[in-house]
N, C-alpha and C positions, 0 to 999 in steps of 0.2 A: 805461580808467583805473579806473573800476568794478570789474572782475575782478580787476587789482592790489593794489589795497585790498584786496580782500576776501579774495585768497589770504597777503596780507600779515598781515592779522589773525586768520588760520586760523594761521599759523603761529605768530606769539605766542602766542595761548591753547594751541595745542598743546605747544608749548616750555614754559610758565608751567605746564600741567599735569601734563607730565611731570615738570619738576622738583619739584614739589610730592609727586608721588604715587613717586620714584624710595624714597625710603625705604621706605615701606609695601610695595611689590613689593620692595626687597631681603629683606626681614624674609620676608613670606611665600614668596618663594622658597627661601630658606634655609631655612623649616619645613619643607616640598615640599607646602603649600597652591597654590601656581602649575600644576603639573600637573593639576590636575583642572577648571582655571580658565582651556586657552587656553596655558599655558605663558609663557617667559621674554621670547620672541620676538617676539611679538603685542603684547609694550608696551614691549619695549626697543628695536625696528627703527624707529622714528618716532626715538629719542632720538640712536642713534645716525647716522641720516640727518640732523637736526640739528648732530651735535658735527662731521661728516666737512665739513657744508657751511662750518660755521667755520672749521673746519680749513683750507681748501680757498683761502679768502681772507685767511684770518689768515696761515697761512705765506706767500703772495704778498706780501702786506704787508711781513709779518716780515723777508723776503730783501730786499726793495725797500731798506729801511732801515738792511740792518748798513753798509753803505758803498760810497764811488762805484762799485765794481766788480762788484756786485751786478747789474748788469744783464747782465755777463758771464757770470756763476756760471747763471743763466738761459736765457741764449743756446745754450747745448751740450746735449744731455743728458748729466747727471748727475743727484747724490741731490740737489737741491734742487728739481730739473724733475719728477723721477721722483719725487717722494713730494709736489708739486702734481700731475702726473698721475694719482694712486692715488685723490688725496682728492677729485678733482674726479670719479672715476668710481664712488667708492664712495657716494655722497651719491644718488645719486639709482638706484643700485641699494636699497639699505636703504630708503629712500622704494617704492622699489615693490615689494621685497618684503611691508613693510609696510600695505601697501593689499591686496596676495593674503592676506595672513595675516587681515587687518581682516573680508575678504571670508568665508575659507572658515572659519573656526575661531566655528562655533556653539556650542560650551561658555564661550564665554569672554564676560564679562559683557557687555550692551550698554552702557555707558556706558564701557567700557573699548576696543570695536569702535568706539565712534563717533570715540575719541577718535583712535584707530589710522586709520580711516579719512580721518578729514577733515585731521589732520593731514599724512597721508601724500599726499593728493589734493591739499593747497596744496604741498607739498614738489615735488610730481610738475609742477603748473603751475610753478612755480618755476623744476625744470632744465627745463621745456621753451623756459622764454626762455633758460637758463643758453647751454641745447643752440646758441639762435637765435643769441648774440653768441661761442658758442666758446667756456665756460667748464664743457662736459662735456668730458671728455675732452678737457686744455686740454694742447695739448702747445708750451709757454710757448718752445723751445727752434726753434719756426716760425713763434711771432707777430712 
């Protein structure tokens, strides 16, 4: 329960970070201060592992709710299966790209490594229960 928490709160401060700090990394990417600092990837791969996992549950949500037939639209594959399947496997790829990037990229500042890291390490605990209940790679059209 302990580990829960804690990867649970790795992820909010990482999520509360990134969006705080997404302005400033636009700006200096857009100067091409980011290149010499680690690059775009090493602090947008935690954000985007973030927005894929919302993704990933929010459209499940979403389809659940347009109406009763909705569990239909589910049941086959199709685009509503096939783009909860995309988002449920890009979320914890960008999560672990983000932890190799966090890892190998010594130019890039350490408070911006750490955040890449620990972020991407609760992301990666995260799909590994995601993986345990079947919501990596959720092919919603066999549950």
């Amino acid at each position: 329960a302990l580990l829960i928490i804690a990867a649970l709160a790795a992820m909010i401060l990482g999520l509360v970070f990134a969006l705080v700090m997404t302005i400033p990394w636009l700006i200096g990417g857009l100067r091409g201060r980011l290149a010499e600092r680690g690059g775009w990837m090493v602090r947008f791969a935690p954000l985007l592992s973030f927005v894929f996992l919302f993704l990933t549950f929010y459209s499940t949500y979403n389809v659940l709710g347009l109406n009763t037939s909705a569990l239909e639209m589910l049941a086959h594959p199709g685009p509503y299966a096939a783009m909860i399947f995309v988002f449920s496997l890009l979320f914890p790829l960008f999560a672990a790209w983000g932890a190799w990037l966090a890892w190998t990229r010594s130019d890039t500042p350490m408070v911006t490594r750490l955040y890449a890291g620990v972020s991407c390490a609760a992301l990666l605990a995260f799909s590994a229960y995601a993986a345990l209940i079947g919501w990596v790679g959720a092919r919603v059209w066999t549950m």
